[in-house]
Structure formats: structure tokens, C-alpha cells
C-alpha positions as semicolon CSV with decimal commas, in nm:
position;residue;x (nm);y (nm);z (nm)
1;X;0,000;0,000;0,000
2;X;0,158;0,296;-0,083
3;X;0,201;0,559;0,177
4;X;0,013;0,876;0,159
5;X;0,248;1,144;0,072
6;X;0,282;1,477;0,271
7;X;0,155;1,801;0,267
8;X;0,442;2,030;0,227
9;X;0,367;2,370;0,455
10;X;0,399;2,684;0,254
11;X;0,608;2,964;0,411
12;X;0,421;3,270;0,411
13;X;0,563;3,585;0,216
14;X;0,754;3,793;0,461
15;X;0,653;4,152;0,254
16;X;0,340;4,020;0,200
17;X;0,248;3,952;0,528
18;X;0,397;4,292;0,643
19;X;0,179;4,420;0,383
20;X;-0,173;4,312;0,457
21;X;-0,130;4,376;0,779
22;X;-0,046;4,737;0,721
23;X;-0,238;5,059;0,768
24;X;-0,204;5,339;0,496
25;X;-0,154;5,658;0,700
26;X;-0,396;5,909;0,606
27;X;-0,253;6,282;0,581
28;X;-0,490;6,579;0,557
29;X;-0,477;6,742;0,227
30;X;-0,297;7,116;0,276
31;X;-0,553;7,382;0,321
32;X;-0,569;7,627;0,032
33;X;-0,552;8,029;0,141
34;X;-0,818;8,196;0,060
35;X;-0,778;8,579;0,076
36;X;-1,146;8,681;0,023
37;X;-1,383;8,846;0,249
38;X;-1,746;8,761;0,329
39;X;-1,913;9,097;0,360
40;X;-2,237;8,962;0,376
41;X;-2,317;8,713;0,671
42;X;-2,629;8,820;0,846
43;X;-2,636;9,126;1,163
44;X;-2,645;8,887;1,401
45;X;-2,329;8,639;1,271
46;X;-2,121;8,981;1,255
47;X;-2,249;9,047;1,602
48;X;-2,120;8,757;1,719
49;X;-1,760;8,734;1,547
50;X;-1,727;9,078;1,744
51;X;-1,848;8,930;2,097
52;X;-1,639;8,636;2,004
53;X;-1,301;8,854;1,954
54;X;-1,360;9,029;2,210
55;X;-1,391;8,734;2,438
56;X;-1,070;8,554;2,337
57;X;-0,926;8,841;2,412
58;X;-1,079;8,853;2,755
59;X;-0,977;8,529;2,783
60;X;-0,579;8,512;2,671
61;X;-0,570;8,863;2,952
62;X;-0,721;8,600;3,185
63;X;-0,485;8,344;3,102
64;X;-0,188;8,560;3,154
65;X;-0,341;8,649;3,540
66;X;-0,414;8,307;3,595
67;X;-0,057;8,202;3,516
68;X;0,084;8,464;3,732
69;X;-0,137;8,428;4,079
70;X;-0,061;8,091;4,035
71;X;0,281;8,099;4,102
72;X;0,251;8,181;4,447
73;X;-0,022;7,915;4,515
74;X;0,224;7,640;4,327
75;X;0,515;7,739;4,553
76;X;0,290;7,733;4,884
77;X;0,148;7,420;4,788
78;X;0,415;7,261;4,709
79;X;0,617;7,306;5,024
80;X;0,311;7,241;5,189
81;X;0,238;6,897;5,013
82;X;0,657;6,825;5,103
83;X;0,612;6,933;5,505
84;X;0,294;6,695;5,531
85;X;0,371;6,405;5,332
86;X;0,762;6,356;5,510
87;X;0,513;6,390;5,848
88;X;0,326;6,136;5,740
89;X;-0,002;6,282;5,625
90;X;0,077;6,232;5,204
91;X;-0,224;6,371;5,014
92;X;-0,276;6,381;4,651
93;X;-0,535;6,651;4,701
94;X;-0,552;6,950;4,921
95;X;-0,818;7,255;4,981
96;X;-0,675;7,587;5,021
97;X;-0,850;7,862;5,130
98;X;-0,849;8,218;4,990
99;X;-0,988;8,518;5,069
100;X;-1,345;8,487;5,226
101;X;-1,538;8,179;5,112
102;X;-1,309;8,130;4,821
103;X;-1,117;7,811;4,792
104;X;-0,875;7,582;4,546
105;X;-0,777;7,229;4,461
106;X;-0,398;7,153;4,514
107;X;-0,387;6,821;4,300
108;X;-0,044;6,600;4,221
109;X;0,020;6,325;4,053
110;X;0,233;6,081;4,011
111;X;0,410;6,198;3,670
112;X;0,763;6,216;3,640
113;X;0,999;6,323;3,398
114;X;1,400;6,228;3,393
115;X;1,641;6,073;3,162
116;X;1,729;5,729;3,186
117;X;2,086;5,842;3,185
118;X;2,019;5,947;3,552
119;X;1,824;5,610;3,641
120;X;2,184;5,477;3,811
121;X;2,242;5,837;4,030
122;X;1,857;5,797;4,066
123;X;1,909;5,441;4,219
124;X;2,168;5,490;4,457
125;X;1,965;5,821;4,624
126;X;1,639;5,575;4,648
127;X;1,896;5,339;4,838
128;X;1,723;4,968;4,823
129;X;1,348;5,061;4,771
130;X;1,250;4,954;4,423
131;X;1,076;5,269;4,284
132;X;1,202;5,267;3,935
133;X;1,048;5,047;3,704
134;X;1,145;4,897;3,330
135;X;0,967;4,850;3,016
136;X;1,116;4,681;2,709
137;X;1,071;4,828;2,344
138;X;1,095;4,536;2,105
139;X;1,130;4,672;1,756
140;X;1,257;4,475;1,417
141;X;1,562;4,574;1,263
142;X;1,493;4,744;0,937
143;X;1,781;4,536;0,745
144;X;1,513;4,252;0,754
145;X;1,284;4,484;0,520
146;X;1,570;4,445;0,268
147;X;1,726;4,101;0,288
148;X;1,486;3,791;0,175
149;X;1,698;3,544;0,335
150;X;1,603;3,713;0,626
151;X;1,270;3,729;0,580
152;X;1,248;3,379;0,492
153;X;1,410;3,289;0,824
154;X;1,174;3,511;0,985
155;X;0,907;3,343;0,914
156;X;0,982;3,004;0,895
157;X;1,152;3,011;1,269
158;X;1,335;3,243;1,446
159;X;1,509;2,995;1,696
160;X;1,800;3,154;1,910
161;X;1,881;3,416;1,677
162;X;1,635;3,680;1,813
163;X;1,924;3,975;1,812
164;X;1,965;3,938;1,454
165;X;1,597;4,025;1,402
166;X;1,477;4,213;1,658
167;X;1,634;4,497;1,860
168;X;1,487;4,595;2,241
169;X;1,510;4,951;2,428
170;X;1,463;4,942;2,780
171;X;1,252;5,257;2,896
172;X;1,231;5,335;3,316
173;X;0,900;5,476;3,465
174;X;0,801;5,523;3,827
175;X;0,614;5,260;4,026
176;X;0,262;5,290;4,088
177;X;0,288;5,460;4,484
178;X;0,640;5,645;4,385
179;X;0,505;6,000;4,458
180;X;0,424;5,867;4,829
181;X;0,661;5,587;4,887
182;X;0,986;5,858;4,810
183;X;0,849;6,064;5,126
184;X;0,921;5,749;5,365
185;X;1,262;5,628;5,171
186;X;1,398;5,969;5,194
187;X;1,481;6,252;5,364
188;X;1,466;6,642;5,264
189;X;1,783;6,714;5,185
190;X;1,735;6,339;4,965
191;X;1,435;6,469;4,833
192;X;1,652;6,761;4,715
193;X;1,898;6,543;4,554
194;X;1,621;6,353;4,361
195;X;1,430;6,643;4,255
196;X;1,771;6,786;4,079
197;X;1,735;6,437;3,848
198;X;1,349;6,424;3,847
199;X;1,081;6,694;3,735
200;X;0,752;6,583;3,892
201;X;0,459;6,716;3,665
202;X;0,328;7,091;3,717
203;X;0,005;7,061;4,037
204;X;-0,327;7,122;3,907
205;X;-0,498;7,450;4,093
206;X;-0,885;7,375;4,045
């Protein structure tokens, strides 16, 4: 009896897989100038292009005094947030009051900015607690675009040559309770020393 003879698996197309798999990305066409006037919208459309320049006006003056009163209330706030949290009263959110009845929202979070060139000075001022966290960035290198032998490789197995293929970047973040947990590792004049490597995000005043 002769013996049934096997299916040979086809090898999919490297490009073409890349291919169907691939979104086209869609760029908005460039908007034409157009230098003419309408002169004749209706009383009350003109009426309100007027009210409406007139309020962003209003509003970028605004901006400008809401920037500046807020400097004081970040700086208060922000030595205020450091004296309670290092006595152990951390807060994300504080009320502060104002003249008469009038009160804001002092809100942080846990955003932080540094470069991972720091991450080994960060390290050794965080001592032993395990604040700083890493991701891994896996990306393809683009040689394999180019070379079919590679391609074919690819995608029949990739087996122990993964660095051949595939490149990784390792990228830090905080850990979830960082912004708390850094007021019981450290002390003030440590806080100082981290805050000279790390830019915690700007308060919200609400």
C-alpha cells in the first residue's frame, strides 16, 4: 500500500504579510488660502464674530493672570504637600482657602519626567526601595525589510537568533505609589537630591 504522501507547509511571504497587515496613514490634504472676504453674513453672525473677539481676548488677559497668581499658590502648595507628606499625612489633594469663602484644589500626581541616563544616580539616592520600574521596546531591525533570506528565516523560525531580528530599548518609569513611597525612603535634603534628576509634573490648581 503505498504511503500517503505529505503536505508540504507553505512559508508565508515575509513583505506580504507585512503588507496586509499594514495601515495606509492618512494625511490631511494642505488647506488652500483663501484671501477673500465675506461681507455679507447676516447682523447677528457679525455680532457675534465681534463678541467672540472680544472674548478671546478677555480670555488670553485671563490666562496671563491666571498664570501669574498661580505661582505663588504652586510654591505654597508645594512646600506644603513636602512638610505633610515627610510627616506622614501624604495627600494627593488638598483645599486651600483664599480670601473669604473662596477656595482651590492643590492636586499631584504621580508623573515624572528624567532621563534614563540618571536612572543609576537615581538608584543609589532611592537606596534599596524599588521605585524605578522597566519596560522593554521590542522593535525589528529594518535590514530585515531588505534582505529575503532574512525574511524567509523570519518566518519560517526564528530559533536563538532573536538579536539578529529584533532589537529591544529598555525605557524606566516610576512605580505605581512612587510620589508617596519617596516621602518614607527619603529625607529632605534626599528629596533635594532627587528632585535635581526628576521633574515631577506641574500641580493642578482647580
Amino acid at each position: 500500500m503505498a504511503q500517503a504522501k505529505k503536505e508540504s507547509k507553505t512559508t508565508p511571504n515575509f513583505m506580504d504579510t507585512i503588507g496586509a497587515s499594514a495601515k495606509v496613514e492618512k494625511k490631511a490634504p494642505a488647506k488652500k488660502a483663501d484671501a477673500a472676504i465675506i461681507k455679507d453674513a447676516p447682523a447677528n453672525v457679525k455680532a457675534d464674530i465681534t463678541a467672540l473677539i472680544a472674548a478671546k481676548k478677555k480670555a488670553k488677559e485671563a490666562k496671563s493672570e491666571i498664570t501669574n497668581a498661580e505661582k505663588s499658590i504652586l510654591e505654597f502648595g508645594r512646600k506644603n504637600h513636602d512638610d505633610e507628606a515627610f510627616a506622614g499625612r501624604f495627600k494627593k489633594s488638598r483645599k486651600i482657602a483664599g480670601e473669604g469663602d473662596d477656595t482651590v484644589n492643590f492636586i499631584t500626581a504621580n508623573k515624572w519626567s528624567f532621563s534614563p541616563d540618571d536612572v543609576d544616580d537615581i538608584q543609589e539616592i532611592l537606596g534599596d526601595a524599588d521605585l524605578i520600574e522597566k519596560d522593554y521596546v521590542v522593535k525589528i531591525n529594518s535590514e530585515v525589510f531588505t534582505d529575503e533570506a532574512k525574511q524567509k528565516e523570519l518566518m519560517e523560525l526564528l530559533g536563538d537568533r532573536w538579536n539578529d531580528f529584533f532589537e529591544t530599548t529598555v525605557t524606566y518609569k516610576v512605580s505605581e505609589n512612587f510620589d508617596e513611597a519617596i516621602y518614607t525612603e527619603l529625607k529632605p535634603d534626599g528629596m533635594a537630591d532627587l528632585k535635581s534628576l526628576m521633574k515631577q509634573s506641574k500641580p493642578s490648581i482647580r
